[in-house]
C-alpha positions as CSV (number, residue, x, y, z in Angstrom):
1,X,5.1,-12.6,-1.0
2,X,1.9,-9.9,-1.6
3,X,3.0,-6.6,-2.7
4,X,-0.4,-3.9,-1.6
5,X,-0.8,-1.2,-4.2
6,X,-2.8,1.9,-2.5
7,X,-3.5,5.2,-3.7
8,X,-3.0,7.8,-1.5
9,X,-3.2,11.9,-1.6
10,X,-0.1,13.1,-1.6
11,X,-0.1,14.8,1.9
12,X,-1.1,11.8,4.1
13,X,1.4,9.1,1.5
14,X,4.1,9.7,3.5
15,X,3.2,9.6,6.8
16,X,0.9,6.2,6.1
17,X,3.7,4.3,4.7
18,X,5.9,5.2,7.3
19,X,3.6,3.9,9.9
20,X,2.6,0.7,7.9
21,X,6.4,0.3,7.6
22,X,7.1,1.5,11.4
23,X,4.2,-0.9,12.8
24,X,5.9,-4.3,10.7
25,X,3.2,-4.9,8.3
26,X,5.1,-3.7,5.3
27,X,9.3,-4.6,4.5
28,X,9.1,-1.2,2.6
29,X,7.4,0.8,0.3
30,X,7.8,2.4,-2.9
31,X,6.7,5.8,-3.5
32,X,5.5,7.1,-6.6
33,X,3.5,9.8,-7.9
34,X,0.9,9.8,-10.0
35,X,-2.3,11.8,-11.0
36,X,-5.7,9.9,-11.2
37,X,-8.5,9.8,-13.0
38,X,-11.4,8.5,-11.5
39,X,-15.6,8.7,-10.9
40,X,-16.9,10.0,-7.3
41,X,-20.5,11.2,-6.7
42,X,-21.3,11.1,-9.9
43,X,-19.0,13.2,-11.4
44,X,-15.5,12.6,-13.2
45,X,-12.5,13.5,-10.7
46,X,-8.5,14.5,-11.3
47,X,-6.6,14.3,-8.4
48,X,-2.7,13.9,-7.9
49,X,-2.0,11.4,-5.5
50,X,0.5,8.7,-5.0
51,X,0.9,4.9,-5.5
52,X,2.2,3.2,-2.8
53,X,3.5,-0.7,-3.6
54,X,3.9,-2.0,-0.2
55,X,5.9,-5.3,0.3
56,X,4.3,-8.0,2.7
57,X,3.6,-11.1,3.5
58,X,0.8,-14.0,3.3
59,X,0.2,-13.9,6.7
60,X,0.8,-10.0,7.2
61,X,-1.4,-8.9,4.5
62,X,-4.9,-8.4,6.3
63,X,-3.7,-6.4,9.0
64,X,-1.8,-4.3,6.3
65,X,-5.1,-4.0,4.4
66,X,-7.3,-3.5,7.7
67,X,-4.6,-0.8,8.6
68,X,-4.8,1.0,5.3
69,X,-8.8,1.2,6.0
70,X,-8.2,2.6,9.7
71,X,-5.8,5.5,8.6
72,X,-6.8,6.2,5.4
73,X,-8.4,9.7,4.8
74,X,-10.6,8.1,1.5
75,X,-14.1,6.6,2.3
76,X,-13.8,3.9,0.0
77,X,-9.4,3.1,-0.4
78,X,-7.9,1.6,-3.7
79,X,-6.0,-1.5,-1.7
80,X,-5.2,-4.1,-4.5
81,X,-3.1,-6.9,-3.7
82,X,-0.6,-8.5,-6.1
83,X,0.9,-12.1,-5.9
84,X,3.8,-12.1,-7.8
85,X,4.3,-15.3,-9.7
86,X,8.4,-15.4,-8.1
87,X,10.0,-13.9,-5.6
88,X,13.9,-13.3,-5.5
89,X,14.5,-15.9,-2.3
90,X,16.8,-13.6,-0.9
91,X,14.1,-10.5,-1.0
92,X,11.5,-13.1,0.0
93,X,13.3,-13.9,3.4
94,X,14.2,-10.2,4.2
95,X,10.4,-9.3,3.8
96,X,9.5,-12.6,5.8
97,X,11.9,-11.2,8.7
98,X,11.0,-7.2,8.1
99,X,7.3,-8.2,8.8
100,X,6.5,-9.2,12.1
């Protein structure tokens, strides 16, 4: 079970994982600010934003990720995904059934 970690700005975090989460490609996601560092354009950036670790599935991770790109305000997204090494089998089937 993939877990996607995106950066989002803080006033678009909510509403994108409430849709990913609405639409069935994530079981949930975790919330948690943060304030990046980064280089746009040339120049050295700070910006707060917020990570959002999004629980999915094999199969349900490329519409997640292709989502992510449609509604997200950034031109080029931070959309990593993670495989974790075990899964709780319990948490593994309610993401399996919370993903359509």
């Amino acid at each position: 079970m993939p877990t996607a970690y995106v950066t989002a700005p803080t006033d678009v975090a909510p509403d994108l994982a409430r849709t990913l989460v609405d639409e069935r490609l994530a079981a949930c996601c975790n919330r948690v600010a943060c304030t990046s560092t980064y280089r746009w354009e040339g120049e050295v950036v700070t910006d707060d934003e917020e990570m959002l670790l999004l629980k999915t599935t094999d199969e349900g991770y490329e519409a997640l990720a292709d989502r992510v790109r449609e509604l997200h305000p950034y031109d080029v997204p931070c959309i990593e995904r993670f495989d974790p090494g075990a899964v709780d089998d319990a948490f593994g089937a309610w993401i399996a059934e919370s993903v359509a």
